[in-house]
C-alpha positions as CSV (number, residue, x, y, z in Angstrom):
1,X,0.0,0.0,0.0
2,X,1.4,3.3,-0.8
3,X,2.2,5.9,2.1
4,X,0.7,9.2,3.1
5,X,3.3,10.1,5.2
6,X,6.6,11.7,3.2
7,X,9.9,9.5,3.0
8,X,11.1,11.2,6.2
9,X,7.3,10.7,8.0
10,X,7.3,7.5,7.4
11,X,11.2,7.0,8.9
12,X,9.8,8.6,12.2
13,X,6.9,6.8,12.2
14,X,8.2,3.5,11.8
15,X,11.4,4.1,14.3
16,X,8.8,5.1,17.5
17,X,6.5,1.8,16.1
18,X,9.7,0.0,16.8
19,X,11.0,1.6,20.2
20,X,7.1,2.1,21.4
21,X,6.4,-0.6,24.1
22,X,2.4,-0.9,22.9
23,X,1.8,-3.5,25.5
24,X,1.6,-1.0,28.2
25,X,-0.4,2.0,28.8
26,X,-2.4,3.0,25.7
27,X,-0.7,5.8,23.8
28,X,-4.2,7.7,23.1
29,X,-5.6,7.4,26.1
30,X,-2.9,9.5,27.3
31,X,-2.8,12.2,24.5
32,X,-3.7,15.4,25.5
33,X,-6.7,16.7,24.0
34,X,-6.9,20.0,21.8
35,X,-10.6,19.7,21.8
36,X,-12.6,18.0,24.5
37,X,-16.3,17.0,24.4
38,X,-18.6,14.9,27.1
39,X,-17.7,11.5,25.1
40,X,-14.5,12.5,22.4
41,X,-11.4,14.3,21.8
42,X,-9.5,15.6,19.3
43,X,-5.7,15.4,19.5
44,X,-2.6,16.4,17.5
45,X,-1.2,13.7,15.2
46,X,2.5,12.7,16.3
47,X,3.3,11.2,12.7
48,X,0.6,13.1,10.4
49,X,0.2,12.3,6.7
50,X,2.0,15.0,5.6
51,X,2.3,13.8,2.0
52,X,-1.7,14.8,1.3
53,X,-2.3,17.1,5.0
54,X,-2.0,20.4,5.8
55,X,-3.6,19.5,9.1
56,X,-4.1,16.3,10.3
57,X,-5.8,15.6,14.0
58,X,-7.4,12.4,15.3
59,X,-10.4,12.0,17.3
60,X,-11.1,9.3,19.4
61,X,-13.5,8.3,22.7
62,X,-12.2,9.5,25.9
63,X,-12.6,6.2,27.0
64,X,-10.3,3.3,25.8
65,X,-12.8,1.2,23.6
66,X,-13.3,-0.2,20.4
67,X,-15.5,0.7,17.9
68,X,-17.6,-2.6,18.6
69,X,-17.7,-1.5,22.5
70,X,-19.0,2.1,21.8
71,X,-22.4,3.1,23.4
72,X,-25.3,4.8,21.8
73,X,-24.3,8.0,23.6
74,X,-20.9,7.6,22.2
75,X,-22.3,6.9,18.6
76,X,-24.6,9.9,18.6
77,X,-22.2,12.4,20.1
78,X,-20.0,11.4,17.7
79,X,-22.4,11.5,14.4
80,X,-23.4,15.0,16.0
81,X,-19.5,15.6,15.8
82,X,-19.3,14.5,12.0
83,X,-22.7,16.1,10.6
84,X,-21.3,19.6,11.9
85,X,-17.8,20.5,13.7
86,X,-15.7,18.0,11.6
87,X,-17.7,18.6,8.1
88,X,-17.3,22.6,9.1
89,X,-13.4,22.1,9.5
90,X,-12.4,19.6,8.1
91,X,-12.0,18.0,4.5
92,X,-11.4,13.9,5.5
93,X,-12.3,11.7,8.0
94,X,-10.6,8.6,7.3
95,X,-10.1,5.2,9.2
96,X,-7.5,2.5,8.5
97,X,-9.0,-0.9,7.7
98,X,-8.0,-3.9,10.5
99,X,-5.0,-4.4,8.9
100,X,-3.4,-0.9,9.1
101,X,-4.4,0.3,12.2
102,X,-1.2,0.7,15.0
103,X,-3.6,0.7,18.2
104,X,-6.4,-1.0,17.3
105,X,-7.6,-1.4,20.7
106,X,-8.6,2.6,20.9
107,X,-11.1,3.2,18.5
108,X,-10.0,6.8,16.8
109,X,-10.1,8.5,13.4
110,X,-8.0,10.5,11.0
111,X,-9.0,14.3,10.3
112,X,-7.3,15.7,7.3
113,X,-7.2,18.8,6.0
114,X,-5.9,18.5,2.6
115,X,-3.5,20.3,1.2
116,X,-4.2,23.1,-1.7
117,X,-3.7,21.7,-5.0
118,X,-3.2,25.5,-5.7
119,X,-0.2,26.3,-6.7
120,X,2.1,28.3,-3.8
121,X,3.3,31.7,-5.4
């Protein structure tokens, strides 16, 4: 599968994937938010996709669950979320299928801003 992070991304990505202990503490449980709500937050993205972002955040529940394990309350905060703060900001939400997801016990979500296909002057 290609990359969306640049060649020098992906180098930092993959050396913290390799030094990261991710059998301990969850890494997104303890991110800090930049935007908190009763049910989700919004944090910075350590390794964003820089090769197609100009911004690139993640949300995810506050609490350490699965997609399969969220409640209703969780569900419709979060399609609140997505029909009118994330479509207002945001250009992408997008999730990694099973097979590409690094924490796949923390439900979260990619927000992308793209970047301009404008040329820079």
């Amino acid at each position: 599968m290609p990359s969306l992070r640049t060649p020098e991304g992906k180098k930092r990505y993959q050396e913290y994937m390799q030094s990261a202990p991710m059998n301990e503490e969850c890494t997104l449980c303890k991110k800090p938010a930049i935007q908190e709500y009763k049910y989700w937050k919004i944090t910075e993205n350590r390794f964003p996709y820089d090769l197609i972002a100009e911004t690139h955040t993640m949300i995810m529940p506050i609490r350490h669950v699965t997609e399969m394990d969220l409640t209703h309350e969780e569900k419709g905060e979060f399609l609140a979320l997505k029909m009118n703060t994330l479509a207002e900001v945001y250009d992408y939400i997008i999730e990694p299928t099973s097979k590409n997801k690094s924490i796949p016990g923390h439900f979260h979500l990619h927000l992308i801003v793209g970047k301009s296909s404008k040329p820079k002057e």
